[in-house]
N, C-alpha and C positions, 0 to 999 in steps of 0.2 A: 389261293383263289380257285384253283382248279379242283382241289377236295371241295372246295362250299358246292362249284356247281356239279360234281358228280354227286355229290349226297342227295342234291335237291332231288336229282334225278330217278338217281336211287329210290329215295325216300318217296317222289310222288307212284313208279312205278310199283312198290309196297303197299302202298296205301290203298292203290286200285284194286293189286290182288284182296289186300286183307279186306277189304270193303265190298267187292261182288262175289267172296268166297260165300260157299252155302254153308258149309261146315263150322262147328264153332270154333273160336282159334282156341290155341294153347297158351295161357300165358306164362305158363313154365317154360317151354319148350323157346329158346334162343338162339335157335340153330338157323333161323333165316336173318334174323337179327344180325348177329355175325357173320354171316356168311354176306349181308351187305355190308357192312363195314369193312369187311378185308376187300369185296369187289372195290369200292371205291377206293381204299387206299392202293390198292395193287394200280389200278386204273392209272389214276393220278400222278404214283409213281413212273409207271410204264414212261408218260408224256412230261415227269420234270426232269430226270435224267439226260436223257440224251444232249443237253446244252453242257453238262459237263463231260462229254464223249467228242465232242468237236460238233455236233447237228444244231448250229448256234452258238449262240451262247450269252450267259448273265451280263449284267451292267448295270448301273448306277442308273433308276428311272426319274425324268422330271427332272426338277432341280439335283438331284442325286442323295434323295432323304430315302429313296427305297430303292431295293435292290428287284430287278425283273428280267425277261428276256432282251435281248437287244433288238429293239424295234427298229431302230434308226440305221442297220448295216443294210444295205443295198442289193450283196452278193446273195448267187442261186440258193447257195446254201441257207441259210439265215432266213431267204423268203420262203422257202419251201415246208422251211418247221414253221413257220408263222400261218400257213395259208392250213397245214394238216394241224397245230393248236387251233385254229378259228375253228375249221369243221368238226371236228374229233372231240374238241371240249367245249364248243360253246354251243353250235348248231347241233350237232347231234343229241346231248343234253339237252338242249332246248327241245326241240322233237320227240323225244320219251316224255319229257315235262305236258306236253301240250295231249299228247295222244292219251297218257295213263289219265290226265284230267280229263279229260274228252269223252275218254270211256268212261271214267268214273261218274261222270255228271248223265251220260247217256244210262247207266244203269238205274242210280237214282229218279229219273224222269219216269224212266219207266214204272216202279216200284211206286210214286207219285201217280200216277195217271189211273194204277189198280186200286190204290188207298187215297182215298180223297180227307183234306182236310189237315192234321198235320205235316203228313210225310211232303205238302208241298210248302211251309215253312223252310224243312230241315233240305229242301230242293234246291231254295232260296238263297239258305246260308251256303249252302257248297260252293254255288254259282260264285257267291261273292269272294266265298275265299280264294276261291280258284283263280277266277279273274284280277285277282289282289295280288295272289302270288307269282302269277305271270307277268302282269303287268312291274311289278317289283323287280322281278329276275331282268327281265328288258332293260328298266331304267337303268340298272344296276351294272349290267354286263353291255348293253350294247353300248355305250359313248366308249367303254374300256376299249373294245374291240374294234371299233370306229377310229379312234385314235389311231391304236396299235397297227390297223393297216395301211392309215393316211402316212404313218410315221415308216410303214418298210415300203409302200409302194406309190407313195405319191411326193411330190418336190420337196428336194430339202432345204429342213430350214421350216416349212409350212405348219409343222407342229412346233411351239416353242416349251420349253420344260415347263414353263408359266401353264400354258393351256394344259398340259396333260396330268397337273394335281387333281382337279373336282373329279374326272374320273376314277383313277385312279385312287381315290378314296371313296367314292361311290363303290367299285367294284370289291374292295377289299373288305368296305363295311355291311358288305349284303346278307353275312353270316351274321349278322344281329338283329335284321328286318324278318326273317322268314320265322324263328321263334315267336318272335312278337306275336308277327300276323295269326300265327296257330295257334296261340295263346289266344288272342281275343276273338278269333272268329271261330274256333273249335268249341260248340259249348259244351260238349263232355269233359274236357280240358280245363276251361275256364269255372264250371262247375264246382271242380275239385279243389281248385286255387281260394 
């Protein structure tokens, strides 16, 4: 889960670069390429670790069909990797997510406003992807993270393992929604398909 959403992350703050770059890209050249993929793995790893070092730790989530961090332990320790996983992978990813779009739609408008006529189609489609993608990433991550706080810092018992499946598969399944959406709303993408 926490690779899907540093990749998003990753991946939208990429996008902005390679899309208000002036220069033409390389498409030989995969050196940024890689160099986001180990970011995000390094990242990811940094924040799954520590639950097998004592800062937490694993357990049986929901009815006990998947294996997660332990939501449900009460102690300082336990809340404190809970509350820096919420900021660190899901808020702050969200916040790269929203600004790289932010900008990038702000650059396009612009580029729009100089060129009248198609460039405000392809304004259009950005918008929507964007807003598709965000709107996905939310559905997607916040009930998970919703849960997972109600479950370390609100009454127990209050989450029952019953409620905490549809998240919990919402959250896991969002690496197959974001393809999607760039597939059909990307039309240079869908173009070549």
């Amino acid at each position: 889960g926490i690779i899907s959403l540093i990749s998003l992350a990753v991946l939208s703050y990429e996008r902005y670069c390679t899309m208000t770059r002036t220069t033409e890209a390389d498409p030989t050249n995969y050196r940024k390429s890689w160099t986001g993929i180990i970011l995000s793995w390094t990242y990811s790893l940094l924040w799954t670790v520590p639950p097998l070092f004592g800062w937490s730790s694993y357990g049986p989530e929901g009815p006990g069909i998947t294996c997660s961090v332990n939501w449900h332990s009460k102690d300082a320790n336990n809340a404190s990797y809970i509350v820096c996983l919420f900021i660190f992978c899901l808020v702050i990813p969200f916040a790269i997510i929203v600004y790289s779009y932010g900008k990038l739609l702000c650059a396009v408008r612009q580029v729009s406003s100089i060129n009248k006529g198609p460039g405000r189609s392809r304004e259009q489609r950005i918008l929507v992807m964007v807003v598709v993608m965000v709107v996905c990433f939310l559905l997607c991550w916040l009930p998970y993270a919703a849960v997972a706080l109600i479950a370390t810092f609100g009454r127990p018992g209050l989450i029952t393992p019953a409620a905490s499946i549809i998240p919990a598969i919402l959250a896991k399944s969002s690496t197959v929604y974001n393809p999607i959406i760039y597939v059909f709303l990307n039309k240079q993408v869908s173009e070549t398909l």
